[in-house]
N, C-alpha and C positions, 0 to 999 in steps of 0.2 A: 735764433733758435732758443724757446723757453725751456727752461727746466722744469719738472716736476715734482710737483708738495705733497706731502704727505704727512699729517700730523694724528700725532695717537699717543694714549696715554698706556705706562709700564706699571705692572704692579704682580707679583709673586702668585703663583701658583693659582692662577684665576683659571675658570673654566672656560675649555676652548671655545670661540663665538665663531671660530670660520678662518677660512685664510682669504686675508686682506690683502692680498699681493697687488701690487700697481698697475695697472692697464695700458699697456705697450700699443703701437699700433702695430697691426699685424700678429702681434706673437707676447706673451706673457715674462716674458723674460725682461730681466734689465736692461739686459747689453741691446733690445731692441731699440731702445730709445735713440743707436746709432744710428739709424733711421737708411736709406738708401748709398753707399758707400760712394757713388758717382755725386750724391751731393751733401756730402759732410763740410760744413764750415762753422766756424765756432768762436768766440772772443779766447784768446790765451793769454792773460798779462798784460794787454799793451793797452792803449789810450783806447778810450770808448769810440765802439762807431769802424774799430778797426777788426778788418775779418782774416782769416788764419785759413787756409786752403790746405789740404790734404795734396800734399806734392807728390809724391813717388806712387807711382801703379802697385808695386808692392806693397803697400802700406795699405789702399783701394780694396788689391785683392785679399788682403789679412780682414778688413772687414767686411767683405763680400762672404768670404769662407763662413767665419765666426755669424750675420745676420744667418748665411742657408743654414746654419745645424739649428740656430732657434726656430726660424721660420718651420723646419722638418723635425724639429721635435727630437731629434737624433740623440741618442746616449750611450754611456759607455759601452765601444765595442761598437759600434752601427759605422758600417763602412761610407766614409763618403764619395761623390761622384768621382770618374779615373782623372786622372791632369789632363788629360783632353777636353773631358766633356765638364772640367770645370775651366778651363782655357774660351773653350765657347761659350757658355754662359757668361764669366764676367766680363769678355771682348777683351782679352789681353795676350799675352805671347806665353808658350809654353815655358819658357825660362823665370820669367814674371809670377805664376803659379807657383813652379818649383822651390823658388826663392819664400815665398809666401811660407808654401807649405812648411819647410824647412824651422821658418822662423816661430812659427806654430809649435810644431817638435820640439825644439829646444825650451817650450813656454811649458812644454807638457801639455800641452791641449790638444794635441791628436798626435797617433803613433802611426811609423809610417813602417810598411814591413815590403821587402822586396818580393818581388814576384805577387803580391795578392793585394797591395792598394797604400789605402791612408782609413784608418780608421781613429773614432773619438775615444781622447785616453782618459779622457778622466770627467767627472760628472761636475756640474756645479757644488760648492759647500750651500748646505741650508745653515740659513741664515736668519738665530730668533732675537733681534736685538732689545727685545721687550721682556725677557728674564731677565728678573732679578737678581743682580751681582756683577761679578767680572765677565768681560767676553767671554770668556772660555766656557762660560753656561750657557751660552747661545749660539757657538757651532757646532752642528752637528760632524762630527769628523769622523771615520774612522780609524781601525788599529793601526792603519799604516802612516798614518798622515800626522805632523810633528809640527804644534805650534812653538814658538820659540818669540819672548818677549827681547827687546832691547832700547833702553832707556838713552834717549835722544836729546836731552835735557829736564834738567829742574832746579827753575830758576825763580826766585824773587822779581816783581814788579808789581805796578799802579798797575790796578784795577779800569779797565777802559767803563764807558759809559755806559753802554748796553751789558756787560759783564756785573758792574755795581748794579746796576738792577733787577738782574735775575738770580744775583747772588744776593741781594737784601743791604746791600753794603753802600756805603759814601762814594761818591765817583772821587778817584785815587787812594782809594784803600788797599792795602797790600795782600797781595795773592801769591799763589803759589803757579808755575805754569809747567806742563810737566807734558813733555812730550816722547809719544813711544812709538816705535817700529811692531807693528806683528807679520814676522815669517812664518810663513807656511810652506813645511816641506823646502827650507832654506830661502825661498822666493818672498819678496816683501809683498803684502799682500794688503793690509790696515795701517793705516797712519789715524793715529790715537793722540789727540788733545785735552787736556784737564786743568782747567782754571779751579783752583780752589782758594778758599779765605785763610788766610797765613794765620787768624787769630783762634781760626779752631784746627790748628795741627802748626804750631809752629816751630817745630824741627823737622818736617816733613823731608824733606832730603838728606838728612843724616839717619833718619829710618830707614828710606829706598835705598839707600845704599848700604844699609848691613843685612842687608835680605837677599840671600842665595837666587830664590826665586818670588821677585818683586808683585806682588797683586798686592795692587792699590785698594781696591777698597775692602779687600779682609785687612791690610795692616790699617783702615780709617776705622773699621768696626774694632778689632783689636787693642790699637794703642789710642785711640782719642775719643770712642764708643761714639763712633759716626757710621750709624746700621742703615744701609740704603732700603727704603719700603716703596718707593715708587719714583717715576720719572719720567717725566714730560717729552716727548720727543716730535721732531719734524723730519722727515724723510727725504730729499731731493736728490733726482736723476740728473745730470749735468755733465759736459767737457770738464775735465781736468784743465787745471790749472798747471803754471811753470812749474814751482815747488811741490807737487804730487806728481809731475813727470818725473821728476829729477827723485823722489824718495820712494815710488813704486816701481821705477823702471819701466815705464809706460810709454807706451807709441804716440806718437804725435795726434792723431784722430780719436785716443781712447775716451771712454766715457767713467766718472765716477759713479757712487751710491755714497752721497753723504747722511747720517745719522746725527744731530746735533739737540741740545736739549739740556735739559736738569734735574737734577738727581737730590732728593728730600730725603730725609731721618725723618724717624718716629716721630720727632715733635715738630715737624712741619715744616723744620728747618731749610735751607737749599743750600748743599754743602757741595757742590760738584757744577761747573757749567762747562758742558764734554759737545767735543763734536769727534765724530769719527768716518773717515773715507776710507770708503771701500773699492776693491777694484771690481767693475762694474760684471766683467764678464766671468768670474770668478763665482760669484754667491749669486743665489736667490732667497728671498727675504718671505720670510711669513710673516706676517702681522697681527698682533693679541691685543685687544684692549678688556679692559677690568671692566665695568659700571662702576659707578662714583662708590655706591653702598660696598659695593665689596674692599676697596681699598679703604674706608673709613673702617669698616673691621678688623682691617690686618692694621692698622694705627694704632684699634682702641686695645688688642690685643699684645703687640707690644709694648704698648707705655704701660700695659698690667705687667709683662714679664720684666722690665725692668723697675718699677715700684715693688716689684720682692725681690728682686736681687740685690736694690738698695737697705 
C-alpha cells in the first residue's frame, strides 16, 4: 500500500489560493486513505516485504465505523446507523459492534446516549500547517478544546546525512534534537520532531527548560533572532509505525498525516528540519501555498525591519 505526497510551500499571511486538501478515494477526508476495513494491510516495523494484518473484528469494525461517517459526511451530532443495522452492514456480531462502539466513546469520537442511539461527538480539528510560526497558529480549536505541550527530549547529536543537508551543514555536525508530545484535550494527538544546528542556539536546552510554557520558535525568534519566514513542506498519508503506536496511543490499523520539511530566517538561512505526525482521523488539513514573488517580499521586507533595529 503507497502512501501519499504532498509537497507545498509555507509562507505568512499570503492570500488564500483554495483548499488543497488531498484526494482520498471515495471521500476527502484523511482517515479515508484507510481504505476498505476487510482489507487493511500494512508494513509496521518489521523486515521488508513483511505484511501486518488487522486481527480482531473489533479493530475491522472501529474502522468500518470511522470510513461510514467520512464516506456519509456525518458531523457533530449526526446520528449514526442502530447496532443492528450497523452489525449488518459490517458482517459481524452485535457484541463485536458494541465493543467497537464503546471503544470509539472512550476516544471521544462518537457519544453514545441510552434509549436514542450513537451519535458523532466531535468534529475533525482544521488543520493549517502552512502558517507561519508554532502550531498553535494552525489549529483551529475551539473554547473548549486544551492543547498542552510536553517535551519528550532535548538532546545533542551528529547530524545524519539527509539532516546536514537540508540543514546546510557538514554531515556529523552537531544538532539539537528536540522531541514533543501535543495533547489535545489530555489525549496525545501530534508527535513533534526538530532537528536543529547546535551552533545557532547553543544552549538551547537550558532555555526550554526555564520556560513555563515552551514555544520553540518564539524562544528561536527571541533569544537567537532566528524569525521563521517560510518553509518547505511535504505531506504524506501512511500506517503508523511501532513508535507512533506506542506515543499516540493508536490502534493497530490506524493511519498517520505526516508533515515534514524546513523552516528558513530572513536571510535564507535553514534553521529547523521538523517533521510532525498527526493522528490521521483527528484533523483535516487545508493547504496554502504563497507564489515565489510573495515570499521574496516578506524577505526583502524583514531584512529592512531588522537593518533598523540594528
Amino acid at each position: 500500500m503507497n502512501a501519499s505526497h504532498i509537497r507545498l510551500l509555507k509562507a505568512p499571511s499570503s492570500p488564500a489560493l483554495g483548499d488543497h486538501s488531498p484526494r482520498c478515494p471515495r471521500s476527502q477526508n484523511v482517515n479515508a486513505f484507510a481504505i476498505h476495513c476487510n482489507d487493511i494491510i500494512y508494513l509496521v516495523g518489521r523486515a521488508p516485504g513483511t505484511i501486518r494484518r488487522v486481527k480482531s473484528l473489533y479493530e475491522k469494525t472501529i474502522a468500518f465505523v470511522l470510513q461510514y461517517v467520512d464516506e456519509h459526511k456525518l458531523g457533530t451530532g449526526d446520528q449514526l446507523p442502530t447496532e443492528a443495522q450497523l452489525s449488518s452492514l459490517a458482517g459481524v456480531s452485535l457484541v463485536t459492534v458494541r465493543r467497537a462502539l464503546s471503544e470509539l466513546s472512550a476516544q471521544g469520537v462518537v457519544r453514545r446516549e441510552q434509549g436514542r442511539g450513537t451519535f458523532v461527538a466531535r468534529p475533525r480539528v482544521n488543520a493549517e500547517t502552512t502558517k507561519i510560526g508554532g502550531l498553535r497558529h494552525g489549529l483551529h480549536l475551539d473554547s473548549r478544546s486544551k492543547l498542552q505541550t510536553k517535551i519528550l527530549s532535548c538532546t545533542p547529536r551528529a547530524a545524519a546525512t539527509e539532516e546536514a543537508e537540508h540543514l546546510g551543514l557538514s554531515t556529523g555536525a552537531s544538532v539539537w534534537e528536540i522531541s514533543r508530545l501535543r495533547l489535545l484535550n489530555k489525549r496525545p494527538m501530534i508527535w513533534e520532531t526538530s532537528v536543529i544546528p547546535k551552533i545557532l542556539a547553543p544552549d538551547l536546552s537550558q532555555q526550554l527548560s526555564a520556560r513555563d510554557k515552551p514555544s520553540l520558535y518564539d524562544l528561536l525568534d527571541e533569544v537567537y533572532g532566528l524569525k521563521e519566514v517560510r518553509e518547505e513542506q511535504t505531506l504524506v498519508s501512511r500506517p503508523a509505525v511501532t513508535r507512533e503506536h506506542e506515543l499516540l496511543d493508536l490502534m493497530s490499523f490506524e493511519w498517520v498525516v505526516e508533515v515534514s520539511g524546513v523552516s528558513f530566517s530572513t536571510r535564507h538561512q535553514a534553521i529547523d528540519a521538523f517533521r510532525m505526525v498527526f493522528v490521521a482521523k483527528a484533523f483535516t488539513f487545508r493547504l496554502e501555498t504563497a507564489p515565489s514573488f510573495f515570499v521574496q517580499a516578506v524577505e526583502v521586507t524583514e531584512n529592512a525591519r531588522a537593518r533598523r533595529v540594528q
